[in-house]
MARVEXRO-278209 format. One line per field, with one value per atom (N, C-alpha, C): atom name; residue in one letter; x, y, z. Coordinates in Angstrom, 1 decimal, padded with zeros to 4 digits. Atoms other than C-alpha are relative to their C-alpha. Layout:
atom <- (CA	...)
rest <- (a	...)
east <- (X	...)
north <- (Y	...)
up <- (Z	...)
END
This chain:
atom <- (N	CA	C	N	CA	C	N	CA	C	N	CA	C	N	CA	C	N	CA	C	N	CA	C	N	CA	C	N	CA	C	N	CA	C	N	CA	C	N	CA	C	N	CA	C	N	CA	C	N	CA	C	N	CA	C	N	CA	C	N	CA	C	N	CA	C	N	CA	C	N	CA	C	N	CA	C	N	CA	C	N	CA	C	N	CA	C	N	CA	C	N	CA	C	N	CA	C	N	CA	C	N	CA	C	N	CA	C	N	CA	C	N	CA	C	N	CA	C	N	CA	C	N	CA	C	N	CA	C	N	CA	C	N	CA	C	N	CA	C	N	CA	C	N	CA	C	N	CA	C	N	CA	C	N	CA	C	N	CA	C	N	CA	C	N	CA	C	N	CA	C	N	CA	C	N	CA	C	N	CA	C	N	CA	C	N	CA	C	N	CA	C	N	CA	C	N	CA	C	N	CA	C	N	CA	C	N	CA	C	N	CA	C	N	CA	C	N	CA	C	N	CA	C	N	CA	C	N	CA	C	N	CA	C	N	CA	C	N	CA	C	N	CA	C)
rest <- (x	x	x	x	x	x	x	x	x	x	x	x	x	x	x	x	x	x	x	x	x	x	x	x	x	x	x	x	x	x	x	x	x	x	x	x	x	x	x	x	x	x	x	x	x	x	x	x	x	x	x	x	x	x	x	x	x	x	x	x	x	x	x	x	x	x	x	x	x	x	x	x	x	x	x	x	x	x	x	x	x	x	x	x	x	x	x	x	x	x	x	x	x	x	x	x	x	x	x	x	x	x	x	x	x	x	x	x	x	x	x	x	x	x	x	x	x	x	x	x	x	x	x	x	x	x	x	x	x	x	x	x	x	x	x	x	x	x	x	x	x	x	x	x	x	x	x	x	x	x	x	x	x	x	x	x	x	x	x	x	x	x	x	x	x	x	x	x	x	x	x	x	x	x	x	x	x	x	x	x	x	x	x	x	x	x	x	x	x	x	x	x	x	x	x	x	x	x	x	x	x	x	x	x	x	x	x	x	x	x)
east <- (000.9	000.0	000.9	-001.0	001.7	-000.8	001.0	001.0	001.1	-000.5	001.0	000.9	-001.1	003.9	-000.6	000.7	002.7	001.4	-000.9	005.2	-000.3	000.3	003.3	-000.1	000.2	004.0	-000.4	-000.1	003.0	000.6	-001.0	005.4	-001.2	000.6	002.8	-001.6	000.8	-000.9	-000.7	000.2	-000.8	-000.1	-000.9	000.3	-001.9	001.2	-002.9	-001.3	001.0	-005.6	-001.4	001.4	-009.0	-001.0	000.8	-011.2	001.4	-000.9	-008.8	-000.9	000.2	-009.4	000.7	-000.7	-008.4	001.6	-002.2	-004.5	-000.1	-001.4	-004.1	-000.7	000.2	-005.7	001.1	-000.9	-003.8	001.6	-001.3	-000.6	000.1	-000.3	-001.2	-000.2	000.2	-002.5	001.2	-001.1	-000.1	-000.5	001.2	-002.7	-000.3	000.1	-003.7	-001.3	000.9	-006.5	-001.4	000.9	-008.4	-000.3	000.4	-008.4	-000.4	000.9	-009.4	-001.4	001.4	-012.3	-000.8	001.2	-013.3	-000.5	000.5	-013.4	-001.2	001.0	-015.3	-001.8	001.0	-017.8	-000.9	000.1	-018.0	-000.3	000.9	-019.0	001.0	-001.1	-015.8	000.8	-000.8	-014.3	-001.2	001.2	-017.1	001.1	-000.5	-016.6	-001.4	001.2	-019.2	000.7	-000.1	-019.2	-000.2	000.3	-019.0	000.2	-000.9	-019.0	000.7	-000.4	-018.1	001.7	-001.1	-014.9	-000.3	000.0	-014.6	000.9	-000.5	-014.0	-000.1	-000.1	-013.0	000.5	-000.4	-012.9	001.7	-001.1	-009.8	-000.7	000.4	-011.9	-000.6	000.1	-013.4	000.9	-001.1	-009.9	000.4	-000.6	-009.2	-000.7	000.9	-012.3	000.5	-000.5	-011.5	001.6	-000.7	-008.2	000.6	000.7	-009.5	-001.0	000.8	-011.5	-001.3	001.3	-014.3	-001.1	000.7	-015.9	-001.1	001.4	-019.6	-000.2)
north <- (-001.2	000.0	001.2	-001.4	003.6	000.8	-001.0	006.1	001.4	-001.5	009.5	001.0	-000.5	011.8	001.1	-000.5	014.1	001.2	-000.4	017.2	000.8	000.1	017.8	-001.1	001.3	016.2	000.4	-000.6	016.5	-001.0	001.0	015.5	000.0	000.9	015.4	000.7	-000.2	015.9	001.9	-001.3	019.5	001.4	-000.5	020.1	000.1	000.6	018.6	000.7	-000.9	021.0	-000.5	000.7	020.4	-000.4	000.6	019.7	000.2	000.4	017.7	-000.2	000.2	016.8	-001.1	001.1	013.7	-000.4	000.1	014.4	000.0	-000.5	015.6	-001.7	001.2	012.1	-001.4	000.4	010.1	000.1	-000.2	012.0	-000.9	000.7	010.7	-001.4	001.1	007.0	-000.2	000.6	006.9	-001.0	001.0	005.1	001.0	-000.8	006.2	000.6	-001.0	008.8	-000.8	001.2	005.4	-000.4	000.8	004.1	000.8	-001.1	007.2	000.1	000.1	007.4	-001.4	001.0	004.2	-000.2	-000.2	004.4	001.1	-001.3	007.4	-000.9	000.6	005.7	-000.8	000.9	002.8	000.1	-000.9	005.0	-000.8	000.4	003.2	001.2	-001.0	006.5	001.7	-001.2	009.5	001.6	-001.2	012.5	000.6	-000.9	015.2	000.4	-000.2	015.7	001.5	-001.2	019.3	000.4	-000.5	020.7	-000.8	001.3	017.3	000.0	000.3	017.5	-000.2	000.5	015.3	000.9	-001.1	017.2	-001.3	001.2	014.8	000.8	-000.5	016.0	-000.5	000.7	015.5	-001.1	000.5	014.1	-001.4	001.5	011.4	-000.1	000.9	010.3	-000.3	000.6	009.7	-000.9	001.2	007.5	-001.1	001.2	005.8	-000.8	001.0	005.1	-000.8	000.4	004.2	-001.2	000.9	001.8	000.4	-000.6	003.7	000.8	-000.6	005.1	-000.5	001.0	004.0	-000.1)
up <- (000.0	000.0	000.0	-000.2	-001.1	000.9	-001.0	002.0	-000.4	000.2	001.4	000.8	-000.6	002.6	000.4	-000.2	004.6	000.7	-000.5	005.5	001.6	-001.9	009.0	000.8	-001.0	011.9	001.8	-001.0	015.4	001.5	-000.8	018.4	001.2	-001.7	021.7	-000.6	-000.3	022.1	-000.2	000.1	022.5	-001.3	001.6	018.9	-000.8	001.1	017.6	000.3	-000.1	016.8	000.6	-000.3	018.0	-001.4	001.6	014.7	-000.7	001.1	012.3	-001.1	001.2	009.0	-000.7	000.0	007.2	-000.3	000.2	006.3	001.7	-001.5	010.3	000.2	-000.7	011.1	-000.7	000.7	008.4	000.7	-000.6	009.8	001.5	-001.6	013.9	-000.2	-000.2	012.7	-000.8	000.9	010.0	-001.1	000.8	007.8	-001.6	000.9	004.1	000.3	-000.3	003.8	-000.6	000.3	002.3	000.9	-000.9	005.2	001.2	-001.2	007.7	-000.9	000.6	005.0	000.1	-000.2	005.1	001.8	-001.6	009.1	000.1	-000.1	008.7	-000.3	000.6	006.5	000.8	-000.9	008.4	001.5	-001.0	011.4	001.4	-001.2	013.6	000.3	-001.0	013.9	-000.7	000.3	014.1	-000.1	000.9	012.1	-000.5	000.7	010.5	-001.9	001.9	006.2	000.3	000.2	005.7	-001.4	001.1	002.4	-000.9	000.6	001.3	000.4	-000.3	003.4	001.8	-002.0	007.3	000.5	-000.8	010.1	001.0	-000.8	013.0	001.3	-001.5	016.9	000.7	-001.2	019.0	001.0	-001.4	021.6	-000.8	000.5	018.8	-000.7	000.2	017.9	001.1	-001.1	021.2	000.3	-000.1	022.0	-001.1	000.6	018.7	000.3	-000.5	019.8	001.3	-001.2	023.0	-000.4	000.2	021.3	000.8	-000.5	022.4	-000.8	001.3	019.0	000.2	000.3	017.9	001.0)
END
């Protein structure tokens, strides 16, 4: 799988904005932007459509990777 190069990076918690978008989520899982979309989709990691572009909370990427999504 080619993953996209992403020239932001964030070193702790504090870096990381509050509403992301699917590159800043891509960048902290390190996963392609196929695969934060198909989560999205798939409603294992909650996000809102805006404008036809996901907006994703800090607080639900932390549940999801908390295994606490859905």
């Amino acid at each position: 799988m080619a993953m996209t190069k992403y020239s932001k990076t964030y070193v702790n918690w504090g870096q990381v904005p509050v509403v992301l978008n699917v590159s800043d989520v891509c960048i902290i899982l390190r996963v392609s932007d196929r695969t934060v979309r198909n989560l999205l989709t798939a409603g294992k990691l909650k996000g809102r459509q805006t404008d036809g572009k996901w907006l994703i909370t800090k607080d639900n990427l932390l549940k999801f990777l908390d295994g606490d999504a859905a």
